[in-house]
N, CA, C and O atoms as a Tinker XYZ file with bonds, in Angstrom:
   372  protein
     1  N     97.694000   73.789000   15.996000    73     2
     2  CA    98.597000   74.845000   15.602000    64     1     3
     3  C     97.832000   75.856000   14.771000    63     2     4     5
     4  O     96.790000   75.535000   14.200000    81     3
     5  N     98.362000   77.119000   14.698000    73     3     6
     6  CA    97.762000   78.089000   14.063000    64     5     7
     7  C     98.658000   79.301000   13.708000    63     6     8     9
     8  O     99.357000   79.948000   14.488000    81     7
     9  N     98.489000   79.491000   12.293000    73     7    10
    10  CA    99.817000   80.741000   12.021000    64     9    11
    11  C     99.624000   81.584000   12.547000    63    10    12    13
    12  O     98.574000   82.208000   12.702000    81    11
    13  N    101.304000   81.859000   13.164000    73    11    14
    14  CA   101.519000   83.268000   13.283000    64    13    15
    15  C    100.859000   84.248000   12.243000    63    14    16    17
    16  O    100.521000   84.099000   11.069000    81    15
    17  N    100.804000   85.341000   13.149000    73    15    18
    18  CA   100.334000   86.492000   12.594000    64    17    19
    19  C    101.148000   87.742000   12.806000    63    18    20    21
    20  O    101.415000   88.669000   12.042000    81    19
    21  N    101.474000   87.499000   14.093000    73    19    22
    22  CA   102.329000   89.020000   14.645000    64    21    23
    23  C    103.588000   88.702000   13.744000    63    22    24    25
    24  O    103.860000   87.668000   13.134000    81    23
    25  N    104.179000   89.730000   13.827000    73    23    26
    26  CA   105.619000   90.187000   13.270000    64    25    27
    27  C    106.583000   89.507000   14.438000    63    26    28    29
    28  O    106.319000   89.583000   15.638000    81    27
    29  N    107.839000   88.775000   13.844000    73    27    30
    30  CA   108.322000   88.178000   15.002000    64    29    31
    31  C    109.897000   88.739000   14.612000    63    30    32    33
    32  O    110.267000   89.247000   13.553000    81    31
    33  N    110.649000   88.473000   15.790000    73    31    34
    34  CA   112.138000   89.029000   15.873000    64    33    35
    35  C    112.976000   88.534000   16.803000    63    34    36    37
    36  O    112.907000   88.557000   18.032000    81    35
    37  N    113.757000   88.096000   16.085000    73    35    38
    38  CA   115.246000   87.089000   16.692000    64    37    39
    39  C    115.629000   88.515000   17.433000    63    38    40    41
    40  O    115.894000   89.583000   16.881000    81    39
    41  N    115.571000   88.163000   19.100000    73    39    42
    42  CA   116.821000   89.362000   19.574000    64    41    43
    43  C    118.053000   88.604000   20.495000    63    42    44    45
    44  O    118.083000   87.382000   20.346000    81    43
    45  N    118.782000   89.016000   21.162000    73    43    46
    46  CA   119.838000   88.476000   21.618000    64    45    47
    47  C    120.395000   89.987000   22.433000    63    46    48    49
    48  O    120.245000   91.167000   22.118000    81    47
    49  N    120.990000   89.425000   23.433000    73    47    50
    50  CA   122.047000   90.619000   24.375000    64    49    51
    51  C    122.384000   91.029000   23.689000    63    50    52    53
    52  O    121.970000   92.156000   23.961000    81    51
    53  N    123.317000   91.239000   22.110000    73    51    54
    54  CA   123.963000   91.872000   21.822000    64    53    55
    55  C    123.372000   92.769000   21.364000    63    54    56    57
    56  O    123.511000   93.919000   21.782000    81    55
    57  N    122.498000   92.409000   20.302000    73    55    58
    58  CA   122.031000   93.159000   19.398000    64    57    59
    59  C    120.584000   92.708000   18.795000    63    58    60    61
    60  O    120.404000   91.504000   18.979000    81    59
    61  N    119.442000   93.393000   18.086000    73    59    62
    62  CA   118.514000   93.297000   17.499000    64    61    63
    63  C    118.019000   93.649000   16.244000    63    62    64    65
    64  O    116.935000   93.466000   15.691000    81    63
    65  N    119.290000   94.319000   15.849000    73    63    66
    66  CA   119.002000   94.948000   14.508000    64    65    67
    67  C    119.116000   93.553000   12.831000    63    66    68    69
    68  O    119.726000   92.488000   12.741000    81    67
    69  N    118.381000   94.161000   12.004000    73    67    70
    70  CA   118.178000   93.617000   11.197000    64    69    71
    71  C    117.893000   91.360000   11.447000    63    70    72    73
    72  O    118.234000   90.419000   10.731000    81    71
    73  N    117.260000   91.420000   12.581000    73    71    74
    74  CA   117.015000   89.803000   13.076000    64    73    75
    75  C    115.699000   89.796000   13.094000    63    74    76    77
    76  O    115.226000   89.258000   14.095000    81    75
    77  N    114.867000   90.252000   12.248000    73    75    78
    78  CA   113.194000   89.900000   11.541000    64    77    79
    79  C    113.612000   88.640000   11.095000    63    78    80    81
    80  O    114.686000   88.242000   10.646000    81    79
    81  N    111.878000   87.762000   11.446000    73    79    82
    82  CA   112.153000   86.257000   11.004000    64    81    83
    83  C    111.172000   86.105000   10.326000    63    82    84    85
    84  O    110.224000   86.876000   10.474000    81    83
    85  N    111.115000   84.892000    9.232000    73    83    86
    86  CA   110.141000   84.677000    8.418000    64    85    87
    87  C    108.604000   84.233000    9.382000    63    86    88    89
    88  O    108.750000   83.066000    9.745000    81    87
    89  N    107.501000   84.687000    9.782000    73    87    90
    90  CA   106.887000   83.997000   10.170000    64    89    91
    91  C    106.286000   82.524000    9.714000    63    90    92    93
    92  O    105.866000   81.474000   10.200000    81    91
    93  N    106.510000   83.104000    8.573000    73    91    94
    94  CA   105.875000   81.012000    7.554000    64    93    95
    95  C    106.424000   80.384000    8.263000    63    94    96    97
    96  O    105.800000   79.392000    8.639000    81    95
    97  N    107.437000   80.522000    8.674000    73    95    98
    98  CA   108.265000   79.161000    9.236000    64    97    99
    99  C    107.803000   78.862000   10.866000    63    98   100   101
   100  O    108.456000   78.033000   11.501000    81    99
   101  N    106.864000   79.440000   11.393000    73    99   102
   102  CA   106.550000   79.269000   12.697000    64   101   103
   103  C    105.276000   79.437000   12.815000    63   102   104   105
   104  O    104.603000   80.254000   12.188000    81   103
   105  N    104.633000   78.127000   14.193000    73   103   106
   106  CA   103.165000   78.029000   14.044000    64   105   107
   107  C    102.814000   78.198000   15.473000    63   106   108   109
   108  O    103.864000   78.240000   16.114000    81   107
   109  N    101.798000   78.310000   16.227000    73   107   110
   110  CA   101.954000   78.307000   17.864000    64   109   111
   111  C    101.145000   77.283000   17.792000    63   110   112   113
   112  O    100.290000   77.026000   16.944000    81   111
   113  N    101.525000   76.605000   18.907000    73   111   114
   114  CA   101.233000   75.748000   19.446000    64   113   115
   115  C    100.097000   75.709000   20.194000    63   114   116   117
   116  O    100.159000   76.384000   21.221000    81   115
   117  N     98.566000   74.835000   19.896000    73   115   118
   118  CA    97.693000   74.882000   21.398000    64   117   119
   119  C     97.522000   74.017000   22.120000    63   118   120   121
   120  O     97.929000   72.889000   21.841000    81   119
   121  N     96.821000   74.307000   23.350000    73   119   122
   122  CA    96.862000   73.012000   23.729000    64   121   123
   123  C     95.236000   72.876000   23.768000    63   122   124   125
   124  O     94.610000   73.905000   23.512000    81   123
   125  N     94.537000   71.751000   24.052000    73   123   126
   126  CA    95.081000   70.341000   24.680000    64   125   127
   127  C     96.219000   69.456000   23.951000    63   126   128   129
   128  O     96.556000   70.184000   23.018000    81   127
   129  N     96.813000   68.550000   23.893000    73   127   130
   130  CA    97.455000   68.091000   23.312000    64   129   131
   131  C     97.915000   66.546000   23.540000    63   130   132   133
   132  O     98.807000   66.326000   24.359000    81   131
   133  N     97.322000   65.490000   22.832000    73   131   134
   134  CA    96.661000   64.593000   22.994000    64   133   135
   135  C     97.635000   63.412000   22.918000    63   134   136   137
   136  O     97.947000   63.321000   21.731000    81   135
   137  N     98.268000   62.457000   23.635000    73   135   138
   138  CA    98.879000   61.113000   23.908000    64   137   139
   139  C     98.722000   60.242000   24.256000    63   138   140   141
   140  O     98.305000   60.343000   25.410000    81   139
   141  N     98.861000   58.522000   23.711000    73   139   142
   142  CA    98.385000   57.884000   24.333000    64   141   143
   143  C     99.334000   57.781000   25.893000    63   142   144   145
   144  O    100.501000   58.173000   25.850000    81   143
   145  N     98.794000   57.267000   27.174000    73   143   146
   146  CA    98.990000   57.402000   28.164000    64   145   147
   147  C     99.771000   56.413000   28.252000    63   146   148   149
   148  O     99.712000   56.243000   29.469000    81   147
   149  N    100.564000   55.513000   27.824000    73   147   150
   150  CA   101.772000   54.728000   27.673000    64   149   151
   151  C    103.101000   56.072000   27.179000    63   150   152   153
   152  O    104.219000   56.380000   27.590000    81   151
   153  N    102.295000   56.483000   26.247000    73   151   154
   154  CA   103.399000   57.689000   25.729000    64   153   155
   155  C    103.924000   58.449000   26.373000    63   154   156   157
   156  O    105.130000   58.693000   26.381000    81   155
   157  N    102.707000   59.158000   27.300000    73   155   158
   158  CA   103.085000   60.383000   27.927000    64   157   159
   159  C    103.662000   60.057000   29.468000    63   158   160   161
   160  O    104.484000   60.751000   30.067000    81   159
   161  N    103.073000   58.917000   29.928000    73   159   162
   162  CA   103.976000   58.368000   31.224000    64   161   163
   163  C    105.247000   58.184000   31.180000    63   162   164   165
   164  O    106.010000   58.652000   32.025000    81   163
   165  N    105.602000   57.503000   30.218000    73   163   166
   166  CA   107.235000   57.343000   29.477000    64   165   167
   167  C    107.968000   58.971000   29.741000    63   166   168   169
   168  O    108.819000   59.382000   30.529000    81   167
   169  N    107.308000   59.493000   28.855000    73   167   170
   170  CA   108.136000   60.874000   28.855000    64   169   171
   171  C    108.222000   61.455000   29.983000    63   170   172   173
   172  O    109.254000   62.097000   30.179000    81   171
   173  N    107.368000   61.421000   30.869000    73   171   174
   174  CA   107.934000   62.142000   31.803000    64   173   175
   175  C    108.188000   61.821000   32.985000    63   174   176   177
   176  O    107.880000   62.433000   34.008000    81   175
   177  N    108.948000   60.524000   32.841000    73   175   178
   178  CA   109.906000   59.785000   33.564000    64   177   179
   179  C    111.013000   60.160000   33.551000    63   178   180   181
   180  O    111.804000   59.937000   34.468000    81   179
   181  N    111.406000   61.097000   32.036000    73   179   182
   182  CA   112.567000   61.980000   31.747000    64   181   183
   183  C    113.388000   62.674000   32.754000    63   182   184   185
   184  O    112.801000   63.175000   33.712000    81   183
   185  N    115.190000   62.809000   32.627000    73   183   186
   186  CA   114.948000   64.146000   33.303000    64   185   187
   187  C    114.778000   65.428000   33.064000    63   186   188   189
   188  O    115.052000   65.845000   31.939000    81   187
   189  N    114.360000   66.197000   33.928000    73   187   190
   190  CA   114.007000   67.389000   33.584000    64   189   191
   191  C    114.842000   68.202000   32.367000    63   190   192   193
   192  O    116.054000   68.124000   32.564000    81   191
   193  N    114.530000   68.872000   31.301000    73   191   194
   194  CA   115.312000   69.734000   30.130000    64   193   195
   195  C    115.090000   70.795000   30.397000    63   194   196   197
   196  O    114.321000   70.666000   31.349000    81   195
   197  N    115.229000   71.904000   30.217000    73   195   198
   198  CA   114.840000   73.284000   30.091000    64   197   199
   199  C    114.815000   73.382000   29.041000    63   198   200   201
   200  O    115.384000   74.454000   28.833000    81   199
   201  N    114.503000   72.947000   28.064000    73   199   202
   202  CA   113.915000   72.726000   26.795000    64   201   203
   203  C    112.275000   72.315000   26.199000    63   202   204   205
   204  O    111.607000   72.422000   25.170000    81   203
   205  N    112.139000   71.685000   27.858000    73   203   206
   206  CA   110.512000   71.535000   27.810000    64   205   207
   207  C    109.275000   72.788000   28.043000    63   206   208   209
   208  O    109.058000   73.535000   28.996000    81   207
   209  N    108.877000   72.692000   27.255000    73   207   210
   210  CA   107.923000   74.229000   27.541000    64   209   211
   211  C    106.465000   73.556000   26.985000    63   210   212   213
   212  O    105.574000   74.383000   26.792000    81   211
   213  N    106.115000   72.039000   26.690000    73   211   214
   214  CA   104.495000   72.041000   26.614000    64   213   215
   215  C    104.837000   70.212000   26.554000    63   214   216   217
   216  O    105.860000   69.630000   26.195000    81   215
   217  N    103.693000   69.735000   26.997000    73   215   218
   218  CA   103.608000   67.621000   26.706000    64   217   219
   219  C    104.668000   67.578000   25.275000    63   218   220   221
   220  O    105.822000   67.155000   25.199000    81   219
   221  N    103.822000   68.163000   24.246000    73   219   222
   222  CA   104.682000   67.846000   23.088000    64   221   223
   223  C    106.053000   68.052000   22.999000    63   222   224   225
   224  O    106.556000   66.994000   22.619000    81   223
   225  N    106.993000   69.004000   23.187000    73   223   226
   226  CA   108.615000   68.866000   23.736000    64   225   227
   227  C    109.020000   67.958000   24.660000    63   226   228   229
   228  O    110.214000   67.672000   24.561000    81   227
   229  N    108.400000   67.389000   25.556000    73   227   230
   230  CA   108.535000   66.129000   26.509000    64   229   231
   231  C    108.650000   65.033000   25.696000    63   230   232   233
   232  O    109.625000   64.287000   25.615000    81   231
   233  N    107.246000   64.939000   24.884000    73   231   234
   234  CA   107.335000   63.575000   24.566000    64   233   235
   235  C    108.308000   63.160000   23.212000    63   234   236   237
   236  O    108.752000   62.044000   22.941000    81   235
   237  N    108.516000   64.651000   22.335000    73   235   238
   238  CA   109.009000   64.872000   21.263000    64   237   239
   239  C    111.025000   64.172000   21.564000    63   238   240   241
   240  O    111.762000   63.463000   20.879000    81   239
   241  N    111.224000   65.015000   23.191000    73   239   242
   242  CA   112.520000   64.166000   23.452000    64   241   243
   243  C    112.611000   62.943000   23.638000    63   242   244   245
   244  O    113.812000   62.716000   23.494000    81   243
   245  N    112.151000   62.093000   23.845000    73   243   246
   246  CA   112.045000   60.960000   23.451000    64   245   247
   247  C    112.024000   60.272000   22.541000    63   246   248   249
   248  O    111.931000   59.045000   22.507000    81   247
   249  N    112.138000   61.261000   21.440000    73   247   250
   250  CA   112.422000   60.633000   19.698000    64   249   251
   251  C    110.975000   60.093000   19.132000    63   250   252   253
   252  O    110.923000   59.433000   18.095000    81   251
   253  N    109.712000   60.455000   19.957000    73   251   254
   254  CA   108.629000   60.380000   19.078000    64   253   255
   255  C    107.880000   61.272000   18.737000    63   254   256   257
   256  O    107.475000   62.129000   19.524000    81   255
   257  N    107.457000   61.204000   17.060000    73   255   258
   258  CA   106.749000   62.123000   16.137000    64   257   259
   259  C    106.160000   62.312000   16.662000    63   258   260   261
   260  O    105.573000   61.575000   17.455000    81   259
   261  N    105.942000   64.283000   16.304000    73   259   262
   262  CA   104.762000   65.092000   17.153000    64   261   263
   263  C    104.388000   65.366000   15.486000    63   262   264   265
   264  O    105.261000   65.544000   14.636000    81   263
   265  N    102.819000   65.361000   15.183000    73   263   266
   266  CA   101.959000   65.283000   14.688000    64   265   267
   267  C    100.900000   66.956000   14.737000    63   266   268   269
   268  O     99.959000   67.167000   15.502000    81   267
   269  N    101.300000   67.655000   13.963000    73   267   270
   270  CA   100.596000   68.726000   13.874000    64   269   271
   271  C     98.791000   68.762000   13.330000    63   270   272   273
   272  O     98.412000   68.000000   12.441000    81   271
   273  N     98.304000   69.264000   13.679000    73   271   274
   274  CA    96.820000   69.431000   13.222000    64   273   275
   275  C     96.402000   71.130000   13.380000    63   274   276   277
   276  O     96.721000   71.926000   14.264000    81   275
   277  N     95.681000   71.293000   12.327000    73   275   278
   278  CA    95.193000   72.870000   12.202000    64   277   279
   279  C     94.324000   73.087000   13.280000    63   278   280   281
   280  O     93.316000   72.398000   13.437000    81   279
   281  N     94.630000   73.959000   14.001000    73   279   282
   282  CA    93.881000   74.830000   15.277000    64   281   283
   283  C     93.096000   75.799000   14.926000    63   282   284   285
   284  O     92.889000   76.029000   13.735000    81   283
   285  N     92.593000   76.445000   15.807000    73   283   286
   286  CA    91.575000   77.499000   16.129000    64   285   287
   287  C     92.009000   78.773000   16.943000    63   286   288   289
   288  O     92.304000   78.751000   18.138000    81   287
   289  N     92.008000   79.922000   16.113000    73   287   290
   290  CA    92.292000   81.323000   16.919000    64   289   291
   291  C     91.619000   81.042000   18.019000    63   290   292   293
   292  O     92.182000   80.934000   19.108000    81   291
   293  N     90.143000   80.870000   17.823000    73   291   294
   294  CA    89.131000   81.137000   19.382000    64   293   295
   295  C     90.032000   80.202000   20.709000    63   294   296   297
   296  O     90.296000   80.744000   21.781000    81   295
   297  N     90.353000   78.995000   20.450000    73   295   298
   298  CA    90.892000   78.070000   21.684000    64   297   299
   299  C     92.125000   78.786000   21.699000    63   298   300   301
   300  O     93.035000   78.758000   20.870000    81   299
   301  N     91.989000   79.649000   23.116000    73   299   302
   302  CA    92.891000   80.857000   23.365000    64   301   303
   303  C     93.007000   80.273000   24.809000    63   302   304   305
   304  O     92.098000   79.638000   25.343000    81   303
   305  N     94.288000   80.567000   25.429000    73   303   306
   306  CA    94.762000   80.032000   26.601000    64   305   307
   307  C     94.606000   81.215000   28.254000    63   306   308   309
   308  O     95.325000   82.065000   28.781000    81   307
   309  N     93.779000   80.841000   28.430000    73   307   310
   310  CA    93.551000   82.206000   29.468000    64   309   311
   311  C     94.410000   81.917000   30.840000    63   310   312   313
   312  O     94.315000   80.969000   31.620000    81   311
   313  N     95.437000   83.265000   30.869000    73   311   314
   314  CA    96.207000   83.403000   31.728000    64   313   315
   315  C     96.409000   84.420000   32.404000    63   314   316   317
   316  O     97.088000   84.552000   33.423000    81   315
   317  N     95.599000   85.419000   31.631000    73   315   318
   318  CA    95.778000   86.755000   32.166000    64   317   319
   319  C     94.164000   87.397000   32.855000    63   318   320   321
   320  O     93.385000   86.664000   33.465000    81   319
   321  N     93.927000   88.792000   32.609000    73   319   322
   322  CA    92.777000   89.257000   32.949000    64   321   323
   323  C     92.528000   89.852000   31.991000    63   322   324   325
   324  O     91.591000   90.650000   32.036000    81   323
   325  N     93.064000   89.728000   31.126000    73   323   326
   326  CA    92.647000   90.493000   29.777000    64   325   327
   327  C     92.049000   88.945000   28.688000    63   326   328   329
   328  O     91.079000   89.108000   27.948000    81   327
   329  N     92.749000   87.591000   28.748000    73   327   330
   330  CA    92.823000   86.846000   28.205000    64   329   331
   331  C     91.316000   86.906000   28.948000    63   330   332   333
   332  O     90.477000   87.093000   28.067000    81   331
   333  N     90.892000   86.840000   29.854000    73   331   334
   334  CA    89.311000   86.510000   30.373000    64   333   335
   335  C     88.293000   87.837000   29.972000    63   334   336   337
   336  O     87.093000   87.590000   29.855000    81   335
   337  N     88.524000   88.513000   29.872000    73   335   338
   338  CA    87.862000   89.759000   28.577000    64   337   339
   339  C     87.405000   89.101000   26.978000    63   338   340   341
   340  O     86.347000   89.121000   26.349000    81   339
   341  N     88.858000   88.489000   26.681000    73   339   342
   342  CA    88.641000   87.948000   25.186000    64   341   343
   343  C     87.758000   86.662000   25.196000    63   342   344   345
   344  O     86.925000   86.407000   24.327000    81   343
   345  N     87.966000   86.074000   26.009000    73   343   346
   346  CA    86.836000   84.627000   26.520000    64   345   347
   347  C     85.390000   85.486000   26.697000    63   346   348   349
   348  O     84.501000   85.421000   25.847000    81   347
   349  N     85.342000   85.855000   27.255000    73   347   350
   350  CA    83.805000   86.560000   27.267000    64   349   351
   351  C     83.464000   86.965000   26.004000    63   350   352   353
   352  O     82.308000   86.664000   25.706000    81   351
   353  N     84.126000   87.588000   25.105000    73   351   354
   354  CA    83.600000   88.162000   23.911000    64   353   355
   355  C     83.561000   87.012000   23.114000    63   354   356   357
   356  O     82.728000   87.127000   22.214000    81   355
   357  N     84.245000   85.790000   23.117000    73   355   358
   358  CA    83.810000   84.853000   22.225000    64   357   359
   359  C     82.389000   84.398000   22.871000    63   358   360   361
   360  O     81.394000   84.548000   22.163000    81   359
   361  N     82.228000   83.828000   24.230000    73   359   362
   362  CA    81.068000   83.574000   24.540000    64   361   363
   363  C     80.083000   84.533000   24.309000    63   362   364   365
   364  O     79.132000   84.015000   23.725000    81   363
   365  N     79.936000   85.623000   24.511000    73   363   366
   366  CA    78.681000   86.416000   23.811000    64   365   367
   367  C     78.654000   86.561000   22.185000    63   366   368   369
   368  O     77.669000   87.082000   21.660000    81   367
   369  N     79.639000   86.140000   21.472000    73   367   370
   370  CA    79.336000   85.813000   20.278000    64   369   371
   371  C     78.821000   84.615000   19.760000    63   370   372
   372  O     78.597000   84.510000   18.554000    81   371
């Protein structure tokens, strides 16, 4: 995990005004993200949530502690073509 930095904002259909959120209170998530393989087979035997968005929300429904550890800006998730721009500039650094 690694703090937010950007400015973040609760919006909703209705409205967006005055729904700024504390960032302290929110960390992003990276991955890899590490289970023993008894754990993670279990979980996703589950059924499907739309609540799941990474291993850790999978395995987390299952009622076991997810375990935070301090991350790294550089371990950046490349998805885009710009995200492979920023990978290059760490490697030539």
């Amino acid at each position: 995990m690694v703090d937010v930095v950007e400015s973040l904002r609760h919006v909703s259909k209705q409205d967006n005004v005055n729904k700024a959120v504390p960032r302290s209170c929110y960390k992003l998530v990276q991955t890899p993200q590490c289970f023993t393989s008894e754990v993670i087979l279990k979980a996703y035997k589950q059924e499907f949530d739309t609540t799941f968005t990474d291993d850790a929300s999978v395995v987390e429904k299952l009622g076991e502690t997810i375990n935070l550890v301090e991350g790294n800006r550089e371990n950046i998730k490349i998805t885009t073509a710009e995200d492979l721009l920023i990978a290059e500039a760490f490697i030539k650094e």
